[in-house]
Residue frames as qw, qx, qy, qz and C-alpha x, y, z in Angstrom:
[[0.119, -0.491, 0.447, -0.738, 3.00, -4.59, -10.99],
 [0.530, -0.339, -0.777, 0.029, 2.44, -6.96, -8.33],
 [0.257, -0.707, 0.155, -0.641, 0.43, -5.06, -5.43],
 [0.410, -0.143, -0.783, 0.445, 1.35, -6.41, -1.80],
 [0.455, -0.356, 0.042, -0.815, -1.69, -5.48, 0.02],
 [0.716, -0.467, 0.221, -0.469, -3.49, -8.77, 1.62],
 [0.754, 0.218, -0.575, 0.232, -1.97, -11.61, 3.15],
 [0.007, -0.437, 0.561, -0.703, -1.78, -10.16, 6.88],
 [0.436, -0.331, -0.835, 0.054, -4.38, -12.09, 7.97],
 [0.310, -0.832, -0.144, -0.436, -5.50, -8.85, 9.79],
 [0.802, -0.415, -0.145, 0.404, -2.47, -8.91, 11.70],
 [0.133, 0.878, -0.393, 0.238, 0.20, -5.93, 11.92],
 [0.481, 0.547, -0.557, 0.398, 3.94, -6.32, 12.80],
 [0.639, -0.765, 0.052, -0.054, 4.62, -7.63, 16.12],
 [0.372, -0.800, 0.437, -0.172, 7.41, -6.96, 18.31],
 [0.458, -0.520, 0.719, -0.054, 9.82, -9.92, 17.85],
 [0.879, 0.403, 0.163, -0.193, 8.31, -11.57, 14.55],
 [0.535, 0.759, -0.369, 0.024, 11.15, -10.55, 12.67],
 [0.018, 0.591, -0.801, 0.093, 14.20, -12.11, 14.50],
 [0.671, -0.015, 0.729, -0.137, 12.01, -15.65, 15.10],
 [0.707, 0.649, 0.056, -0.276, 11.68, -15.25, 11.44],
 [0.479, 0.717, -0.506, -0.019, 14.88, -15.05, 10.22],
 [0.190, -0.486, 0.851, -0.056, 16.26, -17.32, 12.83],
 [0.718, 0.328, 0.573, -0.220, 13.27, -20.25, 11.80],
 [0.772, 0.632, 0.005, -0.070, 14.59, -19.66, 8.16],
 [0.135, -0.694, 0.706, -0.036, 18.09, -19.87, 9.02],
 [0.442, -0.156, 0.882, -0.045, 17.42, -23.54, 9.94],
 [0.447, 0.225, 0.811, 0.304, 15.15, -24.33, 7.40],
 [0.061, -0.425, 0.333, 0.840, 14.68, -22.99, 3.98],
 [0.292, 0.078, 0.942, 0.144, 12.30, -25.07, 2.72],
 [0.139, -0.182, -0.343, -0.911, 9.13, -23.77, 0.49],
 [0.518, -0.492, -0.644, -0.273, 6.62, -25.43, 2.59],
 [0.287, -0.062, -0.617, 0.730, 8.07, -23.73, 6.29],
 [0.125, 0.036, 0.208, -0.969, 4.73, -21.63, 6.04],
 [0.367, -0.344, -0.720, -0.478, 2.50, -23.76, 5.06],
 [0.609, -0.499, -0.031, -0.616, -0.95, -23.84, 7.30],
 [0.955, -0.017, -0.277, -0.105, -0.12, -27.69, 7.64],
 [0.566, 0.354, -0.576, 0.472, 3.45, -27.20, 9.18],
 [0.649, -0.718, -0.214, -0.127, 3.00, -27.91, 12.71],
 [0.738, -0.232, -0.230, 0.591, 6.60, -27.04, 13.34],
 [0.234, 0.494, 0.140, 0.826, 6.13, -23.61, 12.43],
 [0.546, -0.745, -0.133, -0.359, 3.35, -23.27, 14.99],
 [0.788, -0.593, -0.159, 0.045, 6.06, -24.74, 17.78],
 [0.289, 0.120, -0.045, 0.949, 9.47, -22.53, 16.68],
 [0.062, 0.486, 0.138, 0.861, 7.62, -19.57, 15.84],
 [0.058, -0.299, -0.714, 0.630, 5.50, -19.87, 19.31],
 [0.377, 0.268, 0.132, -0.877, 2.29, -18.27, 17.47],
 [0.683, 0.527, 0.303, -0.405, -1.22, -19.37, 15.55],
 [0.637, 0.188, 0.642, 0.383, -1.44, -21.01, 12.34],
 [0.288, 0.861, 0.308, 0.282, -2.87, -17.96, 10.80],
 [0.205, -0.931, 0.207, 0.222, -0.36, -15.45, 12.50],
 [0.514, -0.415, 0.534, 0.528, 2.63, -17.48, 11.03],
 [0.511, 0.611, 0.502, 0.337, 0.90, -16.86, 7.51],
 [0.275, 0.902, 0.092, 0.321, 1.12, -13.23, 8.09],
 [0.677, -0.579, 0.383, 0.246, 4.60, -13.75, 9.31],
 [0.634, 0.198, 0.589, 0.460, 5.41, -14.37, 5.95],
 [0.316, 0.837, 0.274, 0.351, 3.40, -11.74, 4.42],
 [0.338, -0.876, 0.123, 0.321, 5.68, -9.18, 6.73],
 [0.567, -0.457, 0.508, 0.459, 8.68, -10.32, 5.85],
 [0.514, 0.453, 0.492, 0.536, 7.51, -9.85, 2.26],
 [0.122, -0.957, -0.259, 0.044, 6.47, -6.61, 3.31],
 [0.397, -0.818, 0.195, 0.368, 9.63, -5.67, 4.85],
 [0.645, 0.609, -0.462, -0.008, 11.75, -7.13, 1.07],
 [0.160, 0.774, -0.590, -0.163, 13.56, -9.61, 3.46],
 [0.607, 0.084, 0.790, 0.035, 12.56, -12.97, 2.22],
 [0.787, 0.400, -0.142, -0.448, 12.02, -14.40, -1.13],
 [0.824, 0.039, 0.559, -0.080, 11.61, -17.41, -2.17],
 [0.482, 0.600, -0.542, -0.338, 13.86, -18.83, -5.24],
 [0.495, 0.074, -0.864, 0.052, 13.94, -22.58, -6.38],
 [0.769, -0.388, -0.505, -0.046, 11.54, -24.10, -3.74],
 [0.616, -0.342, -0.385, 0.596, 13.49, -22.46, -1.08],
 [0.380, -0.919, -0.108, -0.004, 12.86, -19.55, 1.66],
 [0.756, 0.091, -0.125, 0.636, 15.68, -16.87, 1.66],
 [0.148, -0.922, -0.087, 0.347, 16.65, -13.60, 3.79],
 [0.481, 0.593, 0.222, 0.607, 17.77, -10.69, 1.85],
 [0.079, 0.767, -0.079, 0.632, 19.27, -7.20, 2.21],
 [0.493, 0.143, -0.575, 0.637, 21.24, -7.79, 5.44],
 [0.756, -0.534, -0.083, -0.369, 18.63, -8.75, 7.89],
 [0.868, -0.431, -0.233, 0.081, 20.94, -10.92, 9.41],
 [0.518, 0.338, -0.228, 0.752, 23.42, -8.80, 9.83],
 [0.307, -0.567, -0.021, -0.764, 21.34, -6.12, 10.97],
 [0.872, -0.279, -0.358, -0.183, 19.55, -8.56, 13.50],
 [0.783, 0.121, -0.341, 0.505, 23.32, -9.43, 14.75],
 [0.292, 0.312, -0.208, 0.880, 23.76, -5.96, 15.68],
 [0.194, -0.175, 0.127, -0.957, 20.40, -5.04, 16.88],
 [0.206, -0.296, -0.908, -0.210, 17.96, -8.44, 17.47],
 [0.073, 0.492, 0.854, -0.151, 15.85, -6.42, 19.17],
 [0.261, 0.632, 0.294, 0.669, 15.39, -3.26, 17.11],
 [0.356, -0.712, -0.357, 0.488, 15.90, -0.76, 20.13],
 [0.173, -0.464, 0.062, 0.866, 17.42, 1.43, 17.62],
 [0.478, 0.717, 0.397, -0.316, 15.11, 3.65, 15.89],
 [0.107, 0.701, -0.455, -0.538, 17.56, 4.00, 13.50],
 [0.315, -0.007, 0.946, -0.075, 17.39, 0.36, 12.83],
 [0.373, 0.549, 0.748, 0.015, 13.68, 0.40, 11.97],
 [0.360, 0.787, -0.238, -0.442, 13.83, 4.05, 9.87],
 [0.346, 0.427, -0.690, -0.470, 15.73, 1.62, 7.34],
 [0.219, 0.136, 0.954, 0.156, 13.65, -1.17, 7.45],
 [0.404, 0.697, 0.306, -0.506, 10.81, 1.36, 7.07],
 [0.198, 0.633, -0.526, -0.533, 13.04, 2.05, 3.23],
 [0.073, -0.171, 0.923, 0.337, 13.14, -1.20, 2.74],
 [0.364, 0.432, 0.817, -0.116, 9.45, -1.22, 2.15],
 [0.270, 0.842, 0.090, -0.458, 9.31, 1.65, 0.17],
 [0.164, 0.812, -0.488, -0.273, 12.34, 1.30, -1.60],
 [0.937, -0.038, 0.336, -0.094, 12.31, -2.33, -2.79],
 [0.497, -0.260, 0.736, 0.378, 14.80, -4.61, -5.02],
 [0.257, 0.250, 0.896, 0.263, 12.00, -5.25, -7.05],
 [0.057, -0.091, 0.291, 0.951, 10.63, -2.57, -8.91],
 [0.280, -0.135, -0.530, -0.789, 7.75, -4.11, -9.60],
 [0.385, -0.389, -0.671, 0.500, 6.63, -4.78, -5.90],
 [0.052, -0.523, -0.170, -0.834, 3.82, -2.19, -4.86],
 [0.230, -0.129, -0.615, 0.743, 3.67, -1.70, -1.26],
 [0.009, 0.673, 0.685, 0.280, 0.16, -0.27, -1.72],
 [0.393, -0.845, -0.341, 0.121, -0.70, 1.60, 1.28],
 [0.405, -0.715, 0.050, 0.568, 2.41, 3.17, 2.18],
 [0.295, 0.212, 0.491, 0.792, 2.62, 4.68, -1.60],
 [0.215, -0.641, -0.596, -0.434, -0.84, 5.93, -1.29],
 [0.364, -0.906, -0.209, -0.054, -0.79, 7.15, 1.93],
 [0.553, -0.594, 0.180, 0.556, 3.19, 8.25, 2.23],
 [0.253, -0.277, 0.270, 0.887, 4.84, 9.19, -0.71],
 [0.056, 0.544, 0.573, 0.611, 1.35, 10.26, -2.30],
 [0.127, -0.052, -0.324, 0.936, 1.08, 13.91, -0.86],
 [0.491, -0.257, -0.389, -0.736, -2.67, 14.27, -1.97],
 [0.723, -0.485, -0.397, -0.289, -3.43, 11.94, 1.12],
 [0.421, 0.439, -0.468, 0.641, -1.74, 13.43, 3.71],
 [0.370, -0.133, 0.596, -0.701, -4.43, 13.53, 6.00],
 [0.620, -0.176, -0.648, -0.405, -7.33, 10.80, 6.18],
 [0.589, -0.378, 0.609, -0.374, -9.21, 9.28, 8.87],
 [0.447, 0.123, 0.886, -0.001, -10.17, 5.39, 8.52],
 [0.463, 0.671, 0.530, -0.232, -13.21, 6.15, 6.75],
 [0.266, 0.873, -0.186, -0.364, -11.47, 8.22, 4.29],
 [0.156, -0.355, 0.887, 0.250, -8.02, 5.88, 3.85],
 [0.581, 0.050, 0.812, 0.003, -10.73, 3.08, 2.73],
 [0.260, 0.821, 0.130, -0.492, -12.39, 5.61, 0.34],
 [0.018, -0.785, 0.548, 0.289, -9.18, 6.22, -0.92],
 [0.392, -0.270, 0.871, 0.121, -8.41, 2.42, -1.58],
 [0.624, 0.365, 0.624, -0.297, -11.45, 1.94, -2.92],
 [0.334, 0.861, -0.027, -0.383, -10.86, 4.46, -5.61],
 [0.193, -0.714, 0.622, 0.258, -7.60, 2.88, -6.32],
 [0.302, 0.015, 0.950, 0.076, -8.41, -0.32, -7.32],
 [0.550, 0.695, 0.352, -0.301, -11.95, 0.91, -8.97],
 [0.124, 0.892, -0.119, -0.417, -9.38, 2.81, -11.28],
 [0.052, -0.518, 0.818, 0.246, -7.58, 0.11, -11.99],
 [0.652, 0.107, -0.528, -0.534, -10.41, -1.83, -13.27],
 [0.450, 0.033, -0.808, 0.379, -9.92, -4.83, -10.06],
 [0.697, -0.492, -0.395, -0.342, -12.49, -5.86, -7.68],
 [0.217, 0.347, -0.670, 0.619, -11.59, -5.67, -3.68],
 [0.508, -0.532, -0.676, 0.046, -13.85, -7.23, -0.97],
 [0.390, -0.831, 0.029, -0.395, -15.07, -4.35, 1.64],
 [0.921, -0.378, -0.048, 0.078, -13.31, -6.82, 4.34],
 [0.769, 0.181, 0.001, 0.613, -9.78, -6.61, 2.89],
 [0.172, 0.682, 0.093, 0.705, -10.10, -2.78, 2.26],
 [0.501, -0.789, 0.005, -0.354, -11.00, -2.49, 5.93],
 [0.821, -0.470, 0.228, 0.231, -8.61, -4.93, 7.64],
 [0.719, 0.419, -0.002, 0.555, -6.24, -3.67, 5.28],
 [0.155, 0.660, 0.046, 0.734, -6.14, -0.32, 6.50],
 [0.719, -0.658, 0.185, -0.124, -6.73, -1.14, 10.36],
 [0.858, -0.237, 0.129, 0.436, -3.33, -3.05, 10.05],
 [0.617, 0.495, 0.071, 0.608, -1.75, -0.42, 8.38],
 [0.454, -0.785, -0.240, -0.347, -2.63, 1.78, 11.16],
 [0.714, -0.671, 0.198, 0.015, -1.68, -0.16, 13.95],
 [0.903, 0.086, -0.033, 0.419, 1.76, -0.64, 12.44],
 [0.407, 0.348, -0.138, 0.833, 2.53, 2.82, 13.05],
 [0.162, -0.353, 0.203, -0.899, 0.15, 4.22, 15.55],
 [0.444, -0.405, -0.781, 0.171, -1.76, 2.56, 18.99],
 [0.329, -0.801, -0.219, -0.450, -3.90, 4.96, 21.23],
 [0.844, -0.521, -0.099, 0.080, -1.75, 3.75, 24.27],
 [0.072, 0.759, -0.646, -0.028, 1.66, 5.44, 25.45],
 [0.918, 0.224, -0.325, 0.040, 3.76, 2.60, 24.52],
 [0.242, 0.663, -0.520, 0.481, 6.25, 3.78, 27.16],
 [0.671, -0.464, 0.409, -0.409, 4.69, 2.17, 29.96],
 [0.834, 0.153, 0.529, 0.036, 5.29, -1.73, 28.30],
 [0.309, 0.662, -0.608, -0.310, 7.99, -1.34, 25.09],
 [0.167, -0.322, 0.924, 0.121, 8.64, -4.91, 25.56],
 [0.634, 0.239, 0.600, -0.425, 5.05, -6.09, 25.09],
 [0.241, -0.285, 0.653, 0.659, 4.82, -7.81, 21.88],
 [0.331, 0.728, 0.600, -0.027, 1.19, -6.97, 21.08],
 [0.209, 0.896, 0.024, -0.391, 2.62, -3.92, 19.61],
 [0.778, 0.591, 0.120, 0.176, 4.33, -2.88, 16.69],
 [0.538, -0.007, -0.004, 0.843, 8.38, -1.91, 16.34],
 [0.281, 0.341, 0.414, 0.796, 7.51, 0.63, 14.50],
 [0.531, -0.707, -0.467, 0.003, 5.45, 2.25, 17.07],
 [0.567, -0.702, -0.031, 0.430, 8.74, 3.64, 18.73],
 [0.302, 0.265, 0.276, 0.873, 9.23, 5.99, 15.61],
 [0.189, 0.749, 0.461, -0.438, 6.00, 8.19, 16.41],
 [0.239, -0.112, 0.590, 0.763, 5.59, 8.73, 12.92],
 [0.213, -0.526, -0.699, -0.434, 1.66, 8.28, 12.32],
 [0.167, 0.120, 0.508, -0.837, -0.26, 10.85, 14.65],
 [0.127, -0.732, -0.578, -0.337, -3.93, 11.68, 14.91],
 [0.043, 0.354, -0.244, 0.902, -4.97, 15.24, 15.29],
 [0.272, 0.131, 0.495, -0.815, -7.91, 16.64, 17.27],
 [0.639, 0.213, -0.352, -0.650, -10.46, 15.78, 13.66],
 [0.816, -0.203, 0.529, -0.111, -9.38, 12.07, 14.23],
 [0.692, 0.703, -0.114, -0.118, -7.13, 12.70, 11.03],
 [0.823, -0.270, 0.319, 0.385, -3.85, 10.65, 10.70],
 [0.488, 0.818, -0.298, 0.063, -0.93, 12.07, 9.25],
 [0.864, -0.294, -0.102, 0.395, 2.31, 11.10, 9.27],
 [0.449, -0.840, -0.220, 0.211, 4.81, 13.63, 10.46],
 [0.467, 0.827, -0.288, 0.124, 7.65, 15.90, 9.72],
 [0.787, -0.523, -0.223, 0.239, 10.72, 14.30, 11.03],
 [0.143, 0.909, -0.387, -0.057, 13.70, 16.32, 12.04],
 [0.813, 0.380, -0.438, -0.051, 16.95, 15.68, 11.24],
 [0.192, -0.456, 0.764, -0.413, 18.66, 15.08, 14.88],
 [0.837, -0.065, 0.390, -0.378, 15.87, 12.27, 14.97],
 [0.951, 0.250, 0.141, 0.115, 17.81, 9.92, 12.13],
 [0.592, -0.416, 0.407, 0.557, 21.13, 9.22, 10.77],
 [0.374, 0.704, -0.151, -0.585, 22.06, 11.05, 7.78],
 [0.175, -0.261, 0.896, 0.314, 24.05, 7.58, 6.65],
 [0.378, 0.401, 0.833, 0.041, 20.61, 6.04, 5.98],
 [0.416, 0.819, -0.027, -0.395, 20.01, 9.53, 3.35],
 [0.199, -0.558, 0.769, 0.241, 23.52, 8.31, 2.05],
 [0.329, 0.046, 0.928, 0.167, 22.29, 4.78, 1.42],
 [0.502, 0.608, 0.601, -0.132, 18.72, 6.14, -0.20],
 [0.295, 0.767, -0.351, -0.449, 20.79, 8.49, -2.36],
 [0.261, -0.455, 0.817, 0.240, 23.00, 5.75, -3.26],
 [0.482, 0.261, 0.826, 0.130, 20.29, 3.23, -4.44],
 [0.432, 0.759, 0.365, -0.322, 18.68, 5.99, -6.55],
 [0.290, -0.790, 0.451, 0.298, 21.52, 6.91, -7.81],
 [0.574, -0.069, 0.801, 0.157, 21.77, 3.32, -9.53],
 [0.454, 0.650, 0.599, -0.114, 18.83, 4.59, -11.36],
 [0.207, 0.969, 0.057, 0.123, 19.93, 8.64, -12.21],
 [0.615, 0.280, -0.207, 0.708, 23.33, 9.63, -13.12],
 [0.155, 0.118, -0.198, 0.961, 22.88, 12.82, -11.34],
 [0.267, -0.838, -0.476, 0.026, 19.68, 13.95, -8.80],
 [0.115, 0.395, -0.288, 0.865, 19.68, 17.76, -7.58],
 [0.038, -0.105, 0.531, -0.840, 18.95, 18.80, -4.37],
 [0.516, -0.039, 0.403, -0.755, 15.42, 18.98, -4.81],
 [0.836, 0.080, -0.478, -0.259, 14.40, 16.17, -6.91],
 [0.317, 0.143, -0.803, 0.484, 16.48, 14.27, -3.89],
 [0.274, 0.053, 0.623, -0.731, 14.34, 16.04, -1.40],
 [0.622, 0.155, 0.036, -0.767, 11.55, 15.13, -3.08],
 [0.674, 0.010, -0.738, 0.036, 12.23, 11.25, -3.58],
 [0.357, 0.090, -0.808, 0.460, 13.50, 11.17, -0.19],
 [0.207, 0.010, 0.545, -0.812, 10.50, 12.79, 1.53],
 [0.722, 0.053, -0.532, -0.439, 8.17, 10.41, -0.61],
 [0.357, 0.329, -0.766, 0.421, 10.10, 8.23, 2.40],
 [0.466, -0.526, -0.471, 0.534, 10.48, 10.04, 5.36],
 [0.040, -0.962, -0.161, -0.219, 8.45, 13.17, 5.57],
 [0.575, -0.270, -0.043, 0.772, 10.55, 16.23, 6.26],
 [0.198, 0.942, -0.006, -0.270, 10.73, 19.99, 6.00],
 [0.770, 0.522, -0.085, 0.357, 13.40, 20.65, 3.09],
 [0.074, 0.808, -0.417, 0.410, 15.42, 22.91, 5.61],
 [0.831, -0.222, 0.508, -0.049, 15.81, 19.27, 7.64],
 [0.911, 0.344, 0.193, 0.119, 16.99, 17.67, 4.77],
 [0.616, 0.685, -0.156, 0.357, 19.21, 19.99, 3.63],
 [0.358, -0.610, 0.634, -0.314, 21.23, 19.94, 7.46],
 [0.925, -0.129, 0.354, -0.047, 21.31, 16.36, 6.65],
 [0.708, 0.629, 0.057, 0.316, 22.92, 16.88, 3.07],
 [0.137, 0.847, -0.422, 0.294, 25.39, 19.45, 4.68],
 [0.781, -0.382, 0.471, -0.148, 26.24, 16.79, 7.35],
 [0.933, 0.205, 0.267, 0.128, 26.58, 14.33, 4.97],
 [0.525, 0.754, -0.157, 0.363, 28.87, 16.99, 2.15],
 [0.354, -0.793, 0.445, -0.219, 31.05, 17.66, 5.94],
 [0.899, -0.110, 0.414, -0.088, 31.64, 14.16, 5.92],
 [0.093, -0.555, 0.755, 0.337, 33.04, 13.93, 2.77],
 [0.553, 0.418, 0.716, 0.079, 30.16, 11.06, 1.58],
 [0.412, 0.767, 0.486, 0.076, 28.75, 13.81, -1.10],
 [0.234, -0.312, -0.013, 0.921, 29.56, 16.86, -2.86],
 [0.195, 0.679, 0.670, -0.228, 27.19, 19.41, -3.77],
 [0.429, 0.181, 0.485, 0.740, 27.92, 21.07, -6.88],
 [0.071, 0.771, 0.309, -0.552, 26.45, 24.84, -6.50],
 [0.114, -0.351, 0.377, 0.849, 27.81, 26.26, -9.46],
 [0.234, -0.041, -0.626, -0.743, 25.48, 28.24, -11.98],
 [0.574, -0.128, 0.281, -0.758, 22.54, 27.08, -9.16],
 [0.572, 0.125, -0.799, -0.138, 22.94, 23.61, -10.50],
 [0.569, -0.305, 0.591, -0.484, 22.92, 22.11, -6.71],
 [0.880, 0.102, -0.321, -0.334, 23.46, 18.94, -8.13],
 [0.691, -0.583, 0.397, -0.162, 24.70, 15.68, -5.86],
 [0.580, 0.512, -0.633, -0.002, 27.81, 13.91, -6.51],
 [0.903, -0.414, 0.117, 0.007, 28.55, 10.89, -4.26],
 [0.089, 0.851, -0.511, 0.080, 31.92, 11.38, -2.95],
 [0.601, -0.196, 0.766, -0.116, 32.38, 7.76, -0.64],
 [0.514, 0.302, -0.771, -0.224, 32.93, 4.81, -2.46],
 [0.453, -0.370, 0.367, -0.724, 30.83, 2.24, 0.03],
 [0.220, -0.075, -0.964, -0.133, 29.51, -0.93, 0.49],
 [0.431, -0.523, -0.315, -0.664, 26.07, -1.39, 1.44],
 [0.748, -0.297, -0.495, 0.326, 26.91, -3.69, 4.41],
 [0.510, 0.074, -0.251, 0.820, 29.37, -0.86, 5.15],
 [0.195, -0.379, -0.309, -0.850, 26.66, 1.84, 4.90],
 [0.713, -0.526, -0.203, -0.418, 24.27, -0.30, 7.61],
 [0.708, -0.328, -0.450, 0.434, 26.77, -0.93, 9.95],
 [0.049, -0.184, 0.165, -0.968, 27.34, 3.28, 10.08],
 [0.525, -0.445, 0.036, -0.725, 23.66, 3.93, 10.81],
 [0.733, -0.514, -0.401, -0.196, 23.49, 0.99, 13.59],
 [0.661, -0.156, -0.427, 0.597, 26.28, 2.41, 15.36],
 [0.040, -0.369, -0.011, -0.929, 24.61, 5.66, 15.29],
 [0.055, -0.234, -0.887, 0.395, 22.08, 6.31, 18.21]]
């Protein structure tokens, strides 16, 4: 298990990395485009030698770069996506790049944080001081040494990638902030405890349930109802009576059928799909 944890350089996600990424690897593909030493990176990408390091680490973050044979490559229809949306205005948009960190190609990719602090319900609240706690504990357990430093700037950038004290409505374009920001997913209550939230289901597209049924799916001949809701809200929190107005959506459609008989409630995928096909529904969805 390879953990993806530092490499941000105490940076979070800004606003507009991603599409100078993908177009700066478009043109070249080369294994050195990130080096410290490339002084064209600093003048495409318009940012710091150390920001275009964790420019990289995103885009590992997000699953869409890797790097085969000596050469930088985008994955899981980014440029497509991009095409449709270059500047992620739709929050549908970034709810499935949010999957694509959770839900990786690579199996053995461990997205630390957002395991630990999303689809691990036991930390469902934490402040700072707690989340580091929490990290610490993680890595103690696993027998692996972590520098105080990392554990902290690890967990401030994980933060600010989903939650900024400032309404973001006044300045959306500013690109000190994070996309991901314009989900309000991460709150803080009144304790100064972060959670992240229940969403409903008018707030996303049921195609992008569709597409996380679909990859699981790859895995398990057959998921019921709740073992679904439960993967899927490992995700994207939700009450199960949200989910399951997504699933009836979806079984109205004609994508699924839901197989009640004998209380079974098990899910049958009805659509035949492409994935392409799948992310061009949810970016025409608003």
């Amino acid at each position: 298990m390879v953990d993806l944890l530092v490499g941000h350089s105490s940076f979070y996600l800004r606003n507009g990395w991603i599409k100078k990424c993908v177009e700066y690897v478009e043109e070249n593909k080369n294994e050195n485009i990130f080096s410290k030493s490339n002084i064209e990176a600093i003048d495409k990408l318009g940012i710091g030698s150390v920001m275009v390091q964790s420019l990289k680490f995103w885009m590992t973050m997000l699953d869409i770069l890797k790097k085969e044979k000596k050469e930088f490559h985008l994955k899981r229809e980014i440029k497509y996506i991009l095409e449709k949306d270059p500047y992620l205005e739709n929050k549908n948009t970034l709810w499935l790049l949010h999957t694509y960190i959770m839900e990786r190609d690579e199996k053995k990719e461990n997205p630390v944080l957002w395991n630990l602090f999303i689809r691990n319900k036991k930390n469902s609240l934490f402040t700072e001081e707690e989340a580091r706690d929490i990290l610490n504990i993680f890595y103690k357990e696993k027998n692996e040494v972590i520098s105080e430093r990392s554990v902290k700037d690890s967990i401030n950038v994980f933060i600010k990638t989903y939650y900024k004290e400032v309404d973001i409505k006044n300045d959306p374009e500013d690109n000190l902030y994070s996309p991901f920001l314009k989900l309000n997913y991460l709150l803080k209550n009144e304790k100064n405890q972060y959670y992240f939230r229940n969403i409903e289901s008018n707030e996303i597209a049921e195609e992008i349930i569709f597409y996380l049924l679909k990859r699981r799916l790859k895995i398990f001949k057959q998921i019921s109802i709740i073992d679904s809701y439960n993967y899927i809200n490992g995700i994207i929190k939700m009450r199960i009576n949200e989910y399951e107005k997504l699933i009836l959506k979806l079984e109205n459609r004609e994508f699924l059928f839901v197989d009640r008989a004998a209380g079974l409630q098990n899910i049958n995928l009805t659509k035949e799909i492409l994935e392409k096909d799948i992310i061009e529904l949810i970016l025409e969805r608003e």
